[in-house]
N, C-alpha and C positions, 0 to 999 in steps of 0.2 A: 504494500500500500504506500503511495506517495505521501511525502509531508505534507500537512495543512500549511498554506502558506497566508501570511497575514492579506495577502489579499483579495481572498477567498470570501473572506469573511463578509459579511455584512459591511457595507462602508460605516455604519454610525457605530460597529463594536471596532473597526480599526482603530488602533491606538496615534497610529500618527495621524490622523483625522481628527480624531477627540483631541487631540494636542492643537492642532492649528486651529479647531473650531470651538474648542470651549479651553484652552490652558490647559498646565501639569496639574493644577491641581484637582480637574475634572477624572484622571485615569486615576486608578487602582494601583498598589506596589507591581504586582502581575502584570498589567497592563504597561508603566514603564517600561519595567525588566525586558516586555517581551520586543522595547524599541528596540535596545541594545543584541539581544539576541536575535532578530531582523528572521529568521524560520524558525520554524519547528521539527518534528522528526517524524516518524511513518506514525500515520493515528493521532498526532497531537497539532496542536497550532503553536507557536511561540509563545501565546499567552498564556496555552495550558500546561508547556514547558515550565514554564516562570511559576507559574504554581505549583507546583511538584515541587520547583527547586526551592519555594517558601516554606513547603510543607516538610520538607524533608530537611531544613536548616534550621525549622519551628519560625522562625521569622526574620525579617528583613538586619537583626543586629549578627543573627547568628552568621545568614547568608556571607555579611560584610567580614567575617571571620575565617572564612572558608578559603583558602589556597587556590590558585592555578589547575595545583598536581589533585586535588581532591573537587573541584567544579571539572577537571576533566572526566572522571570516573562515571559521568553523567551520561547515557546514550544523551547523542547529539551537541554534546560538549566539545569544543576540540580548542585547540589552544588557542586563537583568534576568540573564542566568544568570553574565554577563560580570562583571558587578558586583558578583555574590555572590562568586562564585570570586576573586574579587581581595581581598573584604575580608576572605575565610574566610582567605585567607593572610597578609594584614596582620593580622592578629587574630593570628595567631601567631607573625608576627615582634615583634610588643609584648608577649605572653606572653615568649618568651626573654628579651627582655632589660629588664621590671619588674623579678624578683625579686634581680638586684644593682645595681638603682642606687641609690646611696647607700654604697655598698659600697665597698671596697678598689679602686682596680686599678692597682698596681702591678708587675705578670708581665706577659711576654707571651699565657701562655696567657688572665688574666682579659679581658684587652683583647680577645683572638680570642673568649671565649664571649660578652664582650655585644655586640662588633661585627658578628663575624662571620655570623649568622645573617642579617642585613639587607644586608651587602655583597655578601653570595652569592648575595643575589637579585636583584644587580643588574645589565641588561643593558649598562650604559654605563658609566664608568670615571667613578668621582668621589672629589672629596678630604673631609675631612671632621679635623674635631676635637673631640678629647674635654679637655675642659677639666674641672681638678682641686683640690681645693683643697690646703689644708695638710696633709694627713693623705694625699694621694694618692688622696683620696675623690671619684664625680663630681660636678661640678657639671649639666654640660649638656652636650651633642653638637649644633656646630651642622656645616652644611655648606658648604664653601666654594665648589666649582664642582661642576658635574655634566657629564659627555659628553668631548667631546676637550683633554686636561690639555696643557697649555703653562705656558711661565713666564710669562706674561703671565698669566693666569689662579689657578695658583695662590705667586703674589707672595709673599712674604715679608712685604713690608707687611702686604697684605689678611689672612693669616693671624693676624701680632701683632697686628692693630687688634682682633679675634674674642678675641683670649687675653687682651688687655688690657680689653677693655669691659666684662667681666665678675668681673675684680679675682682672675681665674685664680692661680695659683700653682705653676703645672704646665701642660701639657699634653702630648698622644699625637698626633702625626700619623698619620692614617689614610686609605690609598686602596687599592683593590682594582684586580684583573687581570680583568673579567668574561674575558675569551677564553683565558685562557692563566693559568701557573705564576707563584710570586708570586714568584719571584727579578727584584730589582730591574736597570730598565735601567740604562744612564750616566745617562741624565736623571736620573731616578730618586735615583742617588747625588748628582748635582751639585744636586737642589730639596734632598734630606736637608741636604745642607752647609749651602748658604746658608740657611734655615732654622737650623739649630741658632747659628751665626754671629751672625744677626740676632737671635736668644733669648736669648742669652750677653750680649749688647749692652747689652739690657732688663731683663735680670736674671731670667725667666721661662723653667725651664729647660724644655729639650724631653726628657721624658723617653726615649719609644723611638717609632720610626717603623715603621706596624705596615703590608704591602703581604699582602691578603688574597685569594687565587688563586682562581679558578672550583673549585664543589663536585665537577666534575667530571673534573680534573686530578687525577693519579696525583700521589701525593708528598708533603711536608708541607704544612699548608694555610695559612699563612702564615709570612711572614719578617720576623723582626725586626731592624733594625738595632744596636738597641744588644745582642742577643745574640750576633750575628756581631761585633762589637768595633767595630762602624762608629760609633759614638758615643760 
């Protein structure tokens, strides 16, 4: 059986019709997706491709999550459609968080709205710092480790050497829970310590230690240390 192709369709269920004639915000996540994805496969349309791949990712955060090598495994997937969808998402993980850098961020909530959209899309657990200057302003967000966080990995060292290389004046620990809730473990609290400890040392203080949970966990969506009085 040949692919459904969006053109098949009904002109008022075409998605780039409903786009030119009523805006983005008139289509469906599916209906987008199924721009980008431009066919479908034997027995599907692209739109109904696009659903499957919603349904089977639970939803549009998890989608954003999803690899190349794992959107390939998809009949009808190939590395062209794999590629788009991954950059169409990265395209708006840098949209969120352009319009404050440069900006303030001293709250925890400002640190969740430019972190958080990028931690949330991440499947592995990584450390990260937002380095600040005088004013609490950012400078940069580099990354320290990515995948299984130990103390060997994310050091105290390795983190000052990042805060000092860049003549910092501040900075935000941040690392995310991809699988679970952002209430910090015992590790967790024992790297916050020694960290702040070795900051105090330096003179570069650590403002608040920011642990940001899966977009899909019931609850607050992150935990800040220095608001629960941990700092």
């Amino acid at each position: 059986m040949a692919a459904t192709r969006i053109r098949e369709l009904p002109e008022d269920e075409r998605p780039r019709e409903k786009f030119a004639n009523l805006g983005p915000s008139a289509l469906s996540n599916a209906e987008l997706l199924a721009i980008f994805l431009r066919t479908g496969i034997a027995g599907k349309s692209a739109v109904e491709l696009a659903r499957q791949l919603l349904r089977d990712r639970g939803n549009l955060q998890g989608l954003a999550r999803t690899t190349p090598a794992e959107l390939m495994q998809f009949s009808g997937i190939k590395m062209a459609k794999a590629t788009q969808l991954c950059a169409a998402f990265e395209l708006g993980r840098r949209l969120a968080q352009e319009h404050i850098t440069g900006t303030i961020l001293d709250t925890p909530e400002s640190i969740f709205e430019f972190m958080g959209p990028k931690m949330r899309a991440m499947s592995q657990e990584c450390v990260s710092v937002v380095l600040l200057d005088t004013r609490r302003a950012l400078i940069k967000v580099e990354e320290i480790t990515r995948g299984t966080i130990n103390e060997s990995l994310a050091h105290p060292r390795e983190i000052l050497r990042v805060v000092l290389s860049h003549s910092s004046h501040a900075f935000v620990l941040v690392h995310n829970h991809p699988s679970g809730n952002p209430l910090p473990s015992g590790a967790d609290r024992e790297m916050t310590r020694r960290i702040f400890r070795a900051s105090e040392t330096v003179g570069v203080p650590l403002v608040d230690h920011l642990i940001i949970g899966a977009a899909a966990v019931d609850g607050p969506p992150y935990f800040s240390f220095r608001e629960a009085g941990l700092l």
